[in-house]
C-alpha positions in Angstrom: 189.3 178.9 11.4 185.5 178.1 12.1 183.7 178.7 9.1 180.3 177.1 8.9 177.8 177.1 6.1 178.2 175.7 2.6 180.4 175.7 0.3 179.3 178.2 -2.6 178.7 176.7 -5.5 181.2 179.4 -7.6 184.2 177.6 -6.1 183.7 175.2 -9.6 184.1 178.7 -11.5 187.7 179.3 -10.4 189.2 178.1 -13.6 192.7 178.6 -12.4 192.4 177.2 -8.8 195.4 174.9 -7.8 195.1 174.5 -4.3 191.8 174.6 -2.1 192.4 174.1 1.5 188.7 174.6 3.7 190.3 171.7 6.9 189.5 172.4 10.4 186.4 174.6 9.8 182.7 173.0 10.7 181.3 172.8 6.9 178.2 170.2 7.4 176.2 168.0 5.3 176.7 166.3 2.1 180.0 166.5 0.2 179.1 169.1 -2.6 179.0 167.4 -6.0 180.1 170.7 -7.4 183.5 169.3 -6.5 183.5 167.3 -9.6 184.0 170.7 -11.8 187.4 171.2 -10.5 188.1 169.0 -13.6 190.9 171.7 -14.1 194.2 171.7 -15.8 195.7 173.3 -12.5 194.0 171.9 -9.6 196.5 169.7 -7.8 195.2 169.7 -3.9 192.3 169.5 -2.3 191.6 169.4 1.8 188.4 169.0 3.3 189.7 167.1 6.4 188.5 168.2 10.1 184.8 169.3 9.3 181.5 167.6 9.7 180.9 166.5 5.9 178.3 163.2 6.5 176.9 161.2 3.6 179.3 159.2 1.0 182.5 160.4 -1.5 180.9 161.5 -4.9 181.8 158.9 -7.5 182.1 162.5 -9.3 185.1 163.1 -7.7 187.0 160.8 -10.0 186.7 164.0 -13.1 189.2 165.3 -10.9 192.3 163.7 -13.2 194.8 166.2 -12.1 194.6 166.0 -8.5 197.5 165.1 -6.4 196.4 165.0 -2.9 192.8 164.5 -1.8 192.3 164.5 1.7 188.6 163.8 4.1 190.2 162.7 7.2 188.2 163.1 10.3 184.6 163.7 8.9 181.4 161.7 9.1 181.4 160.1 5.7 180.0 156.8 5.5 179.0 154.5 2.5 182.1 152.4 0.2 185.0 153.8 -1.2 184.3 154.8 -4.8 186.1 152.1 -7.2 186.5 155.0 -9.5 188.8 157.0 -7.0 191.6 154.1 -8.5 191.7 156.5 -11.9 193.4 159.2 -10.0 196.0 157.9 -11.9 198.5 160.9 -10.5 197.5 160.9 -7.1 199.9 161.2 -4.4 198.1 161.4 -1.2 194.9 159.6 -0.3 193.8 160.5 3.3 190.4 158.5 4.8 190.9 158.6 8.1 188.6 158.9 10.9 185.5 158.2 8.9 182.6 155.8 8.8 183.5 154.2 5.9 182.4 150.6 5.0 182.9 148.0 2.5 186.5 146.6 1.1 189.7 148.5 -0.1 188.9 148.3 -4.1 191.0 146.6 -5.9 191.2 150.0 -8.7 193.4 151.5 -6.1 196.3 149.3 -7.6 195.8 151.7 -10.9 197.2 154.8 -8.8 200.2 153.9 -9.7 201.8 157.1 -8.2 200.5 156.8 -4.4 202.8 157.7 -1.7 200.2 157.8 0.9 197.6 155.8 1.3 195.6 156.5 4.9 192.2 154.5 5.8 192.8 154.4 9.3 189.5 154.0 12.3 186.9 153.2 9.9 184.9 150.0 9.3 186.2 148.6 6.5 186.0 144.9 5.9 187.7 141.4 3.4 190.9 141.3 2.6 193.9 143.7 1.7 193.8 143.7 -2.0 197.4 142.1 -3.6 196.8 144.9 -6.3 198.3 147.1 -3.4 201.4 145.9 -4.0 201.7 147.2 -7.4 202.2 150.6 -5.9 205.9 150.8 -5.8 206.1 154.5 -5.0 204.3 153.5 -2.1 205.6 155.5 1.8 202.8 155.1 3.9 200.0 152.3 4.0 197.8 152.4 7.0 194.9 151.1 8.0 194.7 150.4 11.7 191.6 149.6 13.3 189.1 148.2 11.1 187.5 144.8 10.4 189.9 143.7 8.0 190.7 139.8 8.1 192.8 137.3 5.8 196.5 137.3 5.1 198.8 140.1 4.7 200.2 139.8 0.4 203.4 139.0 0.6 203.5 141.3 -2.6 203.4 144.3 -0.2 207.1 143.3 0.8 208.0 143.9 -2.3 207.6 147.8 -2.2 210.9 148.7 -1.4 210.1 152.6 -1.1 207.8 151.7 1.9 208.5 153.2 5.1 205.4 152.9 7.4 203.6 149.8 7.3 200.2 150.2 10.2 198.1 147.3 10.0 197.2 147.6 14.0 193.6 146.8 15.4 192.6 144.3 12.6 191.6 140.5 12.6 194.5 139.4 10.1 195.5 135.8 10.6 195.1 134.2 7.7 197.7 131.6 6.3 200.5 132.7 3.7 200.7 131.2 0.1 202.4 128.2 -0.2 206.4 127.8 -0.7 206.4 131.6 1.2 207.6 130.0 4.7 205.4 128.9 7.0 204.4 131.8 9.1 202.6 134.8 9.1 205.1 137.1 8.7 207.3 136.3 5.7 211.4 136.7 5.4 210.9 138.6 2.3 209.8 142.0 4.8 213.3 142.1 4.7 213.6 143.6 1.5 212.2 147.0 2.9 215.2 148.6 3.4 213.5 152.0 3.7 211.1 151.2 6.7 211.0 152.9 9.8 207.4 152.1 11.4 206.1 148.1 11.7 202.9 148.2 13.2 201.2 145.0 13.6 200.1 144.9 16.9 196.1 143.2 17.8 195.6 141.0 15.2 195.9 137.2 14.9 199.7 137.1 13.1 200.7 133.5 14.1 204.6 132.3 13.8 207.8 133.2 14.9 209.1 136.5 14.2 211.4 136.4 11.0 215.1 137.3 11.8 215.3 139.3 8.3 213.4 142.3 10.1 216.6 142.7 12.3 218.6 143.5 8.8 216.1 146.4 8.6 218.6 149.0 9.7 216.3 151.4 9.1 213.0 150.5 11.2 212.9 153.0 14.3 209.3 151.8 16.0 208.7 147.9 15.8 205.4 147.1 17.7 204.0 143.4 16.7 201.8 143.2 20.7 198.9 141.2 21.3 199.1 138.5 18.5 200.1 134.8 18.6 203.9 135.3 17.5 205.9 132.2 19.5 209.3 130.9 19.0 212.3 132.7 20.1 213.7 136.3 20.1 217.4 136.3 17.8 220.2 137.6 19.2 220.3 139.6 16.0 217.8 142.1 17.3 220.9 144.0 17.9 221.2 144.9 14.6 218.8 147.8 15.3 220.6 150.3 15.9 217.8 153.1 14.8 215.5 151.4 17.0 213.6 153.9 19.5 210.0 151.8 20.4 210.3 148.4 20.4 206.6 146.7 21.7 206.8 142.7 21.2 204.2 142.1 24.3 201.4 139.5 24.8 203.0 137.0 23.0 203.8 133.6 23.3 207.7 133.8 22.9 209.7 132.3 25.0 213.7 131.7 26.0 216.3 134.4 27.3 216.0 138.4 26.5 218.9 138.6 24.4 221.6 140.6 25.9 222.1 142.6 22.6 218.9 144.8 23.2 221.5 146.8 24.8 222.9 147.9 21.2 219.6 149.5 20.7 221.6 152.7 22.1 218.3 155.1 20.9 216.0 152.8 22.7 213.4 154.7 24.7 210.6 152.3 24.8 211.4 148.8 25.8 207.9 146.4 25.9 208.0 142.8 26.5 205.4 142.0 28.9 203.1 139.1 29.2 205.3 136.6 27.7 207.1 133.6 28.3 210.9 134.9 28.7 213.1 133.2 31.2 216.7 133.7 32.4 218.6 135.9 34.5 217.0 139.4 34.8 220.1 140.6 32.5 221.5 143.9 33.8 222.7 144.6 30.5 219.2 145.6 29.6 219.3 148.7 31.9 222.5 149.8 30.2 220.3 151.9 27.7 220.6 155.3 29.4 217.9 157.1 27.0 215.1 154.3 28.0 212.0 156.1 29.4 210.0 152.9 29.4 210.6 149.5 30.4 207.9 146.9 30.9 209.3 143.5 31.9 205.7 142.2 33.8 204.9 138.9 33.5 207.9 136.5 32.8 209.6 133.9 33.9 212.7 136.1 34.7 214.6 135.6 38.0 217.9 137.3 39.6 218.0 141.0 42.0 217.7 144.3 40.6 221.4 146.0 39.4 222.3 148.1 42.6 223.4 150.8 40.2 219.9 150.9 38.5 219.4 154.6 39.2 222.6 155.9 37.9 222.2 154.0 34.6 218.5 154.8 33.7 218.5 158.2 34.3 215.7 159.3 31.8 213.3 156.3 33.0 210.0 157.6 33.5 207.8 154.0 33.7 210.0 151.0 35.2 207.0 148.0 35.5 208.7 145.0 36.8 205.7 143.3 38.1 205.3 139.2 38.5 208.7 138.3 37.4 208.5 135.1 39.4 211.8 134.9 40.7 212.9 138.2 41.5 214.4 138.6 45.2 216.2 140.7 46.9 216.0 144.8 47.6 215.1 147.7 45.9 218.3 149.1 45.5 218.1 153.1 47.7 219.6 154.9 45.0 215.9 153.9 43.3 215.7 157.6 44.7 217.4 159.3 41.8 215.0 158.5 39.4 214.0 162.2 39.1 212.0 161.3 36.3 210.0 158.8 37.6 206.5 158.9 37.5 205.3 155.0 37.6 207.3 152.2 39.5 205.5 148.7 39.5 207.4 145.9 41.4 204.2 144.4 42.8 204.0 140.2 42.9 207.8 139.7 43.3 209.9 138.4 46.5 211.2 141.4 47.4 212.4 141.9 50.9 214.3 144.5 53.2 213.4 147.7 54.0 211.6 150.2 51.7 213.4 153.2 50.1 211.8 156.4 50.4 211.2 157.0 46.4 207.4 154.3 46.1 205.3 153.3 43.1 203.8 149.7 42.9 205.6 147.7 45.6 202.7 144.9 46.3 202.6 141.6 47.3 206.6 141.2 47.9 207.5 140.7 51.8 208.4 144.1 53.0 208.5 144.0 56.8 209.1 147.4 58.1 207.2 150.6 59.2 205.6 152.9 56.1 208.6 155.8 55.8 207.3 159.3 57.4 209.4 160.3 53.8 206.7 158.9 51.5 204.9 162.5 52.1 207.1 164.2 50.1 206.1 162.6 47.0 203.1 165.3 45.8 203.0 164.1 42.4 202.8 160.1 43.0 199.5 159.2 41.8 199.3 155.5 42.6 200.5 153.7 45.4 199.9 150.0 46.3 202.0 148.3 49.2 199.3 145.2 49.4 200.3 142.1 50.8 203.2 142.4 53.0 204.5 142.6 56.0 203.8 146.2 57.1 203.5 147.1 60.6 203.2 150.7 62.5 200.5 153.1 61.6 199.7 155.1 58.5 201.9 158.1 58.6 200.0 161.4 59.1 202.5 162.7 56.4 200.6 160.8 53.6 198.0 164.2 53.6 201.3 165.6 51.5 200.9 163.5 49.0 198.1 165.7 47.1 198.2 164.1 44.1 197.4 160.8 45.4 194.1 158.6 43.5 195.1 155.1 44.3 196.0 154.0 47.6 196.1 150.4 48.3 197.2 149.2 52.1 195.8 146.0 52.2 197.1 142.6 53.7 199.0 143.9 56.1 200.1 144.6 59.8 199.2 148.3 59.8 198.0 149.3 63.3 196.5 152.6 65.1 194.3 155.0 63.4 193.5 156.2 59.6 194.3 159.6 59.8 191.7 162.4 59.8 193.9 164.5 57.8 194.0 162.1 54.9 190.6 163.9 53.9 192.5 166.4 52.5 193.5 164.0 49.5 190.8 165.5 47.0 191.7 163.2 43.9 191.8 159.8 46.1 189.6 157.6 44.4 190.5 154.5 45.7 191.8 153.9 49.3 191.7 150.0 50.6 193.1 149.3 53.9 191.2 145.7 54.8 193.2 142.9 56.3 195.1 145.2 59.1 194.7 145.6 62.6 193.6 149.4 62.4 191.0 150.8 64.8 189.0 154.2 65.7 187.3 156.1 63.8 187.0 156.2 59.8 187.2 159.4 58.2 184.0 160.0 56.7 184.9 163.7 55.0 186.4 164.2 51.6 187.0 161.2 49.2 186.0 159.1 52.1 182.3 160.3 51.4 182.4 158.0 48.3 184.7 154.5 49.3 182.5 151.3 50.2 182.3 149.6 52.8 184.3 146.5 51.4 188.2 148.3 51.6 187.2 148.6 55.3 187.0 145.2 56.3 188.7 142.8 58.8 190.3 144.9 60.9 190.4 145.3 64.8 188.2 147.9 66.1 187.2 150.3 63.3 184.1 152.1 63.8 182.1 155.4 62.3 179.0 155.6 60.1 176.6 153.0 59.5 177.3 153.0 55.5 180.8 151.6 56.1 179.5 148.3 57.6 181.0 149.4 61.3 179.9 149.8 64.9 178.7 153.4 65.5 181.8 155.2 67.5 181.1 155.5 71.2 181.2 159.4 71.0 177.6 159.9 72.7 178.6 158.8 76.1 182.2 160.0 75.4 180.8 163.5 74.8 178.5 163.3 78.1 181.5 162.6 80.2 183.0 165.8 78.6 180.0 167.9 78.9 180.2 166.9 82.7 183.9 167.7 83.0 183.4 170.6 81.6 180.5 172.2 83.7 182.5 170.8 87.0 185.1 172.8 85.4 183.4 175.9 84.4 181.3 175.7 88.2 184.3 176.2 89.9 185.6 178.9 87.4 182.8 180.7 88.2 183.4 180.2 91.8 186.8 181.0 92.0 185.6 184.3 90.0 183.1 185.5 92.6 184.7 184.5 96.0 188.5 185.6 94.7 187.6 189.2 95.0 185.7 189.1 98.3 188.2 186.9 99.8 190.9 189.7 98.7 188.5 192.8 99.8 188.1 191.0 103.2 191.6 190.5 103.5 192.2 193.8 103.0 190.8 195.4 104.8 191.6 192.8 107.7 194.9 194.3 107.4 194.0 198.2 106.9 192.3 197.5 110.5 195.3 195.7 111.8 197.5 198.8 110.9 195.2 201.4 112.0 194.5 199.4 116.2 198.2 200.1 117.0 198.1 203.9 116.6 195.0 204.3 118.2 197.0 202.8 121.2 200.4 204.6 120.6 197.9 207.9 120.8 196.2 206.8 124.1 199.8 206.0 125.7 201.0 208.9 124.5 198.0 211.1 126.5 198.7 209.3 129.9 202.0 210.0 129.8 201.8 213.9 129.3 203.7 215.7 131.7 202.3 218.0 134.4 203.8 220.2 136.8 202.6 220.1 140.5 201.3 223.4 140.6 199.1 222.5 137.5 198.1 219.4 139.1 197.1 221.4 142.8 195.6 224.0 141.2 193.5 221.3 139.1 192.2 219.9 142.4 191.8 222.9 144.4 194.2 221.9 146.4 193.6 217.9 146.8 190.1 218.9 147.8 187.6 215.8 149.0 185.5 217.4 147.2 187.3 216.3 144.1 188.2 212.7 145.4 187.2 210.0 143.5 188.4 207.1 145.4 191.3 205.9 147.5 193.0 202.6 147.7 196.1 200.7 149.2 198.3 202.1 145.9 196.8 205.9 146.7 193.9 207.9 146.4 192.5 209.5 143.1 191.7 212.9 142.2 189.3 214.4 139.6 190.8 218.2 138.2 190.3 220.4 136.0 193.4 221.4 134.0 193.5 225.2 132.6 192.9 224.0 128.9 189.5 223.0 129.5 190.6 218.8 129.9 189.3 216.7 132.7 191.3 214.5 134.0 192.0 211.7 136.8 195.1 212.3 139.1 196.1 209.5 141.3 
């Protein structure tokens, strides 16, 4: 829904009103006061969650003896929680979240005695987390990540055995434990919560080792204790948890092996333990969780190669970050391919060699020493590729255009030679694209993403060149393009040449030959006339019989008559 407006005043009139649901609508301003007359027999639920409510909780709200759930998550409301909100004295559900709210947890909240839930996450809340809270044994859910909150965590709130989320994430808790309660932050007695399922301490200041009573929690399912200063080792009795499906112990300062039983954690999906001090062998046992979707290693002290089998075994693994392990050597094993899941592959900063599979992510720094695959174009969906600082030589496959998903590209510190291909303007999400420290020449692409990369991922090559805003020599394509123009009015001159004297050259022929045909039977017709036979009578009757007067001429071969034959022809008669 989307209602707007206020909310009338008549609501308080509904004598018999057990429920009142207005979340997700876009009610604004204050919350109504006239709240305070649901001080009904009946009303057991109110939600006013998801709207745009500002200004602070009515202290009023407290007349409201009978309600069970009260819920403002996800409003405006600033100003401190009411201490009178702690004689709720049935209340179930308390929902804050995603407010403005300032000031400390009061202290009456330990009076609502029957709180399950009890939700003040992302506000501004500040002091300490009242010990009263551990008075509330029907207690499920406590969480209030990211606020100011500082001091120690009460050890009484390990005492609430029906607790089953504990979200403390985002704070500044440090502070030191009461004495004769161990000597960390932490204390052995979280192991009485038999019923938890989520431990979320991460980013906050817990100091000590990590107690190895958690592991007898059989029931926790999503451990994440990240970015404190947790130190001391990691028991072998981690393997106790069985349930276990996100397990985030990162940015720590633990140290010693991985132990080996991780690999009981059979519903494992999420395995984080970066940014540590771990050392060992890189335990292949690890990888034997075949559900694992995330693994995040980066930043040890591990050593050893990676299990050749490591794609048949982690066939669900979507995010595989092996980065700076130290001591890691040897090849990516090639069935790396069969990660058909895989979306993020980081084994930058290792000592990698060989040759590089076709199936890329994160392969940087290591000392790869061939070509860059013609294959890597077929992965469309890889969105970050960095193969800095090895030993790659050839030239940047023209294939890479494929790779239309492609944002990050980092080529850097290598051998690379030839050209950057034009085509690579295609790439419309590239953001990033660093090829410095190569041996790459011609021109640089200057459509597409390239309209927006520096001038800094260009440098220290050979002979790159194209506009003045990537730091380069302008491309000789002035005089180039003269030399072409010239070739091609040469070219187009004699076209136009070979147009115009083709045809008179074929004409002339022509009729060379029509002439040559006709000369032949002219002569065939005069040969012809010579030889035409005539009698002797015709030829004395011609001359009047030989007369001088008809005599033309005489020589040594005869003398030659002149006649006139009786078809009207004059001829000569020898």
């Amino acid at each position: 829904m989307a209602l707007t407006g206020k909310i009338p005043r008549e609501f308080g009139n509904l004598s018999f009103l057990v429920s009142l649901d207005l979340g997700s609508n876009n009610f604004p301003g204050n919350l109504p006061q006239e709240m305070a007359r649901f001080a009904l027999a009946y009303h057991r639920f109110l939600n006013l969650g998801n709207n745009s409510f500002t200004g602070s909780i009515p202290s009023s709200f407290s007349n409201m003896s009978t309600l069970e759930t009260l819920s403002l998550n996800f409003n405006s409301i600033d100003g401190q929680i009411p201490k009178v909100i702690g004689s709720l004295i049935i209340l179930r559900e308390l929902k804050f979240r995603g407010n403005k709210l300032i000031g400390s947890i009061p202290l009456s909240l330990s009076n609502a005695s029957r709180l399950e839930t009890l939700d003040v996450s992302y506000n501004s809340l500040e002091g300490n987390i009242p010990e009263g809270i551990g008075n509330l044994y029907n207690l499920k859910l406590l969480s209030i990540l990211y606020n100011q909150l500082t001091g120690s965590i009460p050890f009484t709130i390990f005492n609430i055995y029906m607790i089953e989320v504990i979200a403390f994430t985002g704070n500044s808790l440090s502070g030191s434990l009461p004495s004769g309660l161990c000597n960390g932050i932490i204390p052995q007695e979280i192991g009485n919560l038999v019923n938890l399922v989520l431990l979320a301490m991460e980013r906050n200041q817990i100091t000590g080792s990590v107690p190895n009573s958690i592991f007898n929690i059989s029931s926790l399912q999503i451990l994440s204790l990240s970015m404190n200063n947790l130190s001391g080792f990691l028991s072998w009795e981690i393997g106790n948890l069985t349930k276990m499906q996100h397990l985030q112990i990162n940015e720590n300062k633990l140290i010693g092996e991985i132990p080996k039983e991780i690999s009981n954690l059979v519903e494992l999906e999420e395995l984080v333990l970066a940014d540590s001090s771990f050392s060992g062998q890189l335990d292949t046992e690890i990888f034997n969780i075949s559900g694992l979707r995330i693994i995040d290693l980066t930043d040890n002290n591990l050593s050893g190669s990676l299990p050749p089998n490591i794609g048949s075994i982690l066939p669900n693994i979507e995010e595989l970050y092996l980065h700076n392990l130290i001591n890691v050597f040897g090849t990516i094993p090639h069935c790396i391919s069969t990660f058909s899941k895989l979306t993020i592959l980081d084994l930058s900063d290792n000592k990698l060699t060989g040759l590089i599979p076709n199936s890329l992510g994160y392969l940087s720094m290591n000392q790869f020493s061939n070509g860059i695959p013609r294959e890597i174009g077929g992965l469309q969906n890889l969105a970050h590729l960095s193969l800095r600082h090895n030993k790659l030589h050839g030239s940047i496959p023209d294939s890479m255009r494929n790779m239309v998903g492609l944002e990050f590209l980092d080529l850097s510190d290598n051998n690379i030679s030839g050209t950057i291909p034009m085509s690579l303007e295609k790439l419309q999400y590239l953001k990033y694209f660093n090829v410095t420290v190569n041996k790459l020449h011609g021109e640089i692409p200057s459509g597409g993403p390239f309209k927006n990369l520096l001038s800094q991922f260009f440098i220290y090559n050979e002979a790159l060149c194209g506009f003045s805003r990537f730091s380069v020599p302008p491309c000789p394509t002035s005089s180039k393009h003269k030399s072409n123009r010239k070739r091609l009015l040469v070219l187009f001159l004699w076209l136009g040449l070979a147009i115009l004297f083709v045809p008179a050259i074929f004409v002339f022929l022509w009729i060379r030959y029509r002439r040559g045909k006709t000369a032949p039977q002219q002569a065939y017709s005069l040969s012809t006339i010579t030889r035409e036979r005539i009698s002797y009578d015709e030829l004395v009757q011609a001359t009047v019989d030989l007369s001088e007067s008809n005599l033309i001429g005489s020589g040594s071969f005869g003398s030659v008559y002149k006649g006139i034959l009786g078809c009207g022809t004059v001829r000569n008669s020898p």
